[in-house]
C-alpha positions as CSV (number, residue, x, y, z in Angstrom):
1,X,-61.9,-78.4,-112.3
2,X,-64.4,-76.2,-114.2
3,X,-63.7,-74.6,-117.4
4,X,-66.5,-72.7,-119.3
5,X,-66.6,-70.4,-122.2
6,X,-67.2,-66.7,-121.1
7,X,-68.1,-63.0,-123.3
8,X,-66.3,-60.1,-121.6
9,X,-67.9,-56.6,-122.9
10,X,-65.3,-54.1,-123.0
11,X,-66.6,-50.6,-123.7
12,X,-66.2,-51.0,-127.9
13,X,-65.8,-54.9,-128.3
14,X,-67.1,-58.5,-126.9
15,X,-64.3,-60.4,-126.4
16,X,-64.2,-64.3,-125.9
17,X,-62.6,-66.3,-123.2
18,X,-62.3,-69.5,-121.3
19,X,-62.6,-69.5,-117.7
20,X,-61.2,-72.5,-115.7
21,X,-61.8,-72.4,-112.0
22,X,-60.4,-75.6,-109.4
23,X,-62.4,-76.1,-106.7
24,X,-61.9,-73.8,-104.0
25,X,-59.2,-71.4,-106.3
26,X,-56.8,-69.5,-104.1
27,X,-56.9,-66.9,-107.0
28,X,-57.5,-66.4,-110.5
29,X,-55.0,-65.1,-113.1
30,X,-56.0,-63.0,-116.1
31,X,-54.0,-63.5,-119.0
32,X,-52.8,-61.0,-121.9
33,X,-51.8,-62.8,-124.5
34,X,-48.3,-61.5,-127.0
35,X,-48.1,-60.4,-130.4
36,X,-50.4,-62.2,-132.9
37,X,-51.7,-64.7,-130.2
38,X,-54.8,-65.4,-128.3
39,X,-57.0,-67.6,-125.3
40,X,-55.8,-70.6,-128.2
41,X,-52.0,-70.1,-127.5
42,X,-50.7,-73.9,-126.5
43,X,-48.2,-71.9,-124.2
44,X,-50.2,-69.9,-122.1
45,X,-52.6,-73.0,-122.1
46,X,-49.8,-74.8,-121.1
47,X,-48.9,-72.6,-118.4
48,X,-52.7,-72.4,-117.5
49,X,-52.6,-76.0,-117.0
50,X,-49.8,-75.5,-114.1
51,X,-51.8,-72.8,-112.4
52,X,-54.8,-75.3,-112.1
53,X,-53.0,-77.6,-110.6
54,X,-51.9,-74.9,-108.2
55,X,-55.2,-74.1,-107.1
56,X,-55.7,-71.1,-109.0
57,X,-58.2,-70.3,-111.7
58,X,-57.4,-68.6,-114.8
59,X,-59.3,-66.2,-117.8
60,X,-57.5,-66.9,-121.3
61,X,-59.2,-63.8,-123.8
62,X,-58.9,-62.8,-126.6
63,X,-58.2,-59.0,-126.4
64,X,-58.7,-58.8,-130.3
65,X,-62.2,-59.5,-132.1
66,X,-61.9,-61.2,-134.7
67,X,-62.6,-59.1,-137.3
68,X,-59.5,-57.6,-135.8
69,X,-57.6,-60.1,-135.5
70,X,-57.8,-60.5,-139.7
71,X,-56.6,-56.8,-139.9
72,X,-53.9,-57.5,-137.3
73,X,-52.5,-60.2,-139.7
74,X,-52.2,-57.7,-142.5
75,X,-50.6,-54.6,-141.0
76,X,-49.3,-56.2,-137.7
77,X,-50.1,-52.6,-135.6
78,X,-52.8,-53.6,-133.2
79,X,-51.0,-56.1,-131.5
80,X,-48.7,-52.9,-130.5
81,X,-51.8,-50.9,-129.9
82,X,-51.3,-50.7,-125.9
83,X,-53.7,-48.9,-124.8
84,X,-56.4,-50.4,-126.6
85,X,-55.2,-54.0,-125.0
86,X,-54.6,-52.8,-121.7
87,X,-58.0,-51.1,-121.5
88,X,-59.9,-54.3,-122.4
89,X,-57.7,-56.8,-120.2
90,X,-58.9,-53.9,-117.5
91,X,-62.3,-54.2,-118.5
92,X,-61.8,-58.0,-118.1
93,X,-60.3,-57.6,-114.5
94,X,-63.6,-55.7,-113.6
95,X,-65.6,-58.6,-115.0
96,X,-63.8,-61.1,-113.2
97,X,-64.9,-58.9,-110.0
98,X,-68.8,-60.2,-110.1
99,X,-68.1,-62.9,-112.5
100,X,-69.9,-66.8,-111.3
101,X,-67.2,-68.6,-108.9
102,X,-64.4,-65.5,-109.4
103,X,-66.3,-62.7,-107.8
104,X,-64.7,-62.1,-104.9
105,X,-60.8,-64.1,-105.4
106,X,-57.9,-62.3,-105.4
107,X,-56.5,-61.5,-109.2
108,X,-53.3,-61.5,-110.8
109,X,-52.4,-60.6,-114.3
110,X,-49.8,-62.6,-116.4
111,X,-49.0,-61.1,-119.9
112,X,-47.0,-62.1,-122.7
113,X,-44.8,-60.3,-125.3
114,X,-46.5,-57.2,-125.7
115,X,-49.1,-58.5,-123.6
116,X,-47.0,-58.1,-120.7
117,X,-47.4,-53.7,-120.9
118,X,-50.6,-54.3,-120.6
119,X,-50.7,-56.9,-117.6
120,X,-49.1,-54.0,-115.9
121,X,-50.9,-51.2,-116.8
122,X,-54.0,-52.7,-115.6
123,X,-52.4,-53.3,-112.1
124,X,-51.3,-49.7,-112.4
125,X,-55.2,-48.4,-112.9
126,X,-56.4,-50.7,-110.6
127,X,-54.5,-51.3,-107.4
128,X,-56.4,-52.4,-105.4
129,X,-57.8,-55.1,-107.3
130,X,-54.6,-56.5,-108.8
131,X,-52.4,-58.5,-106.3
132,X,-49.2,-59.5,-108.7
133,X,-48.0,-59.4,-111.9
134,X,-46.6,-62.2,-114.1
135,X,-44.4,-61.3,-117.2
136,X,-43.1,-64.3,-119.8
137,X,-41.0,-63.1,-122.3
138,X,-42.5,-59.9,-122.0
139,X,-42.1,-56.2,-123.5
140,X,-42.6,-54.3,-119.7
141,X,-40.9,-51.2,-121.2
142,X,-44.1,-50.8,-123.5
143,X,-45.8,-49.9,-120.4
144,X,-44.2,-46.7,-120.0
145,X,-45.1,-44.3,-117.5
146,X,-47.0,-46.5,-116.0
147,X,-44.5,-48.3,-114.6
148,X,-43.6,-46.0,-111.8
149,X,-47.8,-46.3,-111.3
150,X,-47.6,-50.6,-110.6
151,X,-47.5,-51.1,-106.6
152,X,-48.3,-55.2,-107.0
153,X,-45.5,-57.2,-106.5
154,X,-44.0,-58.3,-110.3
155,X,-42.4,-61.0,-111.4
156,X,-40.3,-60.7,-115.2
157,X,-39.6,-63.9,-116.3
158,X,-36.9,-64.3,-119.4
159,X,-35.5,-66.6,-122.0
160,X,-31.6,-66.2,-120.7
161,X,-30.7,-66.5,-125.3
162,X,-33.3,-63.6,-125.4
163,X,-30.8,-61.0,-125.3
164,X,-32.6,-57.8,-126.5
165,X,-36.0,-58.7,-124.8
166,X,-33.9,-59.5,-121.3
167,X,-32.0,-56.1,-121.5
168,X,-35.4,-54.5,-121.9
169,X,-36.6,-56.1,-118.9
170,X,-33.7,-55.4,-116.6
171,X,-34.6,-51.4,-117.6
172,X,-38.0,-51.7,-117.0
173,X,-37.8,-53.7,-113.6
174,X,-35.3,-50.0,-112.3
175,X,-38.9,-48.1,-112.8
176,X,-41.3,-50.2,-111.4
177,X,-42.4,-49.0,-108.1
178,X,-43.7,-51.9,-106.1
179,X,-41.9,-55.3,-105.1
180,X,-40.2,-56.8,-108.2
181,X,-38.0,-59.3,-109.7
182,X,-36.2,-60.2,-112.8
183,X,-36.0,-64.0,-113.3
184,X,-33.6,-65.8,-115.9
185,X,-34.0,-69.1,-117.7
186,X,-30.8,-69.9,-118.4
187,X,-30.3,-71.5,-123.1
188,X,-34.0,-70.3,-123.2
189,X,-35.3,-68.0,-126.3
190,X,-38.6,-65.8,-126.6
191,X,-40.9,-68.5,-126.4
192,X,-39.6,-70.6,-124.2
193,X,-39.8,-73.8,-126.6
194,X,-36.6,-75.5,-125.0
195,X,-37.5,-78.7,-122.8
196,X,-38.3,-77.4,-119.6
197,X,-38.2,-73.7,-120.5
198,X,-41.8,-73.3,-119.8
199,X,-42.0,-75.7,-116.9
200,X,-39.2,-73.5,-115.3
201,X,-42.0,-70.4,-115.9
202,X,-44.7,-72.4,-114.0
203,X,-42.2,-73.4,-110.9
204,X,-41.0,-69.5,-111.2
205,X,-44.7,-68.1,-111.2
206,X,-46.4,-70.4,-108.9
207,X,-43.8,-69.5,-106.5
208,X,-44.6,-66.3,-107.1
209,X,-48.2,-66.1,-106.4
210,X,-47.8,-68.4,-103.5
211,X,-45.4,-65.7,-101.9
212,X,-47.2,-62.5,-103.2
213,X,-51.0,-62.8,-103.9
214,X,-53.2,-62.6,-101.0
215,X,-55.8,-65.2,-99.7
216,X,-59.0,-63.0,-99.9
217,X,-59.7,-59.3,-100.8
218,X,-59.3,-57.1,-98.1
């Protein structure tokens, strides 16, 4: 396992990261963090932890500067700012393209929270670089229009107490164009903090990938 600290440059920031790559990765997932969080959040670590031992590699960024970040505390509106995350976690996906020991593996994107509408707009704007689509506790239906755009297979993932966030997700996966579906975690709430809430996310995504993200780039 190799796991590096990494500068993406996306058209109007530089963004930080951490890039962890297994030997011989199967894949690597790019993740889009949720509201207020960032490549430090212990959950998507968490979950980045089960991808590893997977075989795939993942890129935990920060799609907020941190300059930005101390705004986003204050007034809370960048984190809903959509298309300024989904541009840079696309930016990000076309780094990973010629980036040292990930040029070259198939990609997936895994969002959370609001994070999720941009996981997907990104596999809307670039198809044929984006093999799947993870959601966890996501907000899908921020991604709009692009939905009927997405052709990789998706997975939406949510807490079964979540009841607003669930019934957004079971609207959103009716427009999604390509392969998709809607997974349930039966007690769990939007951040999965119940015991094996998140463990039940890993089985459900690695699952996932295994079924749906190809072996090489055509």
């Amino acid at each position: 396992m190799r796991s590096r600290d990494v500068t993406v440059v996306a058209a109007d920031a530089e963004l930080p990261g951490v890039l962890g790559l297994p030997d011989a990765a199967r894949g690597v997932v790019l993740f889009a963090h949720g509201s207020g969080s960032g490549r430090f959040s212990p959950r998507n670590r968490q979950v980045a932890d089960g991808f590893h031992e997977a075989g795939f590699g993942t890129l935990l960024l920060d799609l907020l500067t941190e300059a930005e970040e101390a705004i986003d505390a204050r007034t809370r509106h960048l984190r809903f700012d959509i298309g300024l995350l989904a541009g840079r976690l696309t930016a990000a996906a076309d780094w990973l393209g010629d980036a040292e020991g990930a040029a070259g593996l198939p990609l997936a994107t895994f969002g959370a929270s609001t994070g999720a509408a941009a996981a997907l707009i990104t596999a809307a704007d670039r198809p044929d670089r984006v093999g799947a689509v993870i959601s966890r506790g996501g907000r899908p239906d921020l991604a709009g229009s692009a939905l009927a755009r997405v052709r990789a297979p998706t997975l939406l993932v949510v807490g079964g107490a979540d009841e607003s966030v669930l019934r957004l997700n079971a609207e959103a996966a009716d427009q999604i164009a390509g392969a998709h579906r809607l997974v349930v975690v039966p007690g769990a709430t939007h951040l999965f903090p119940e015991p094996g809430a998140l463990d039940a996310v890993i089985e459900a995504s690695v699952d996932w990938l295994d079924r749906w993200l190809p072996r090489r780039l055509s």
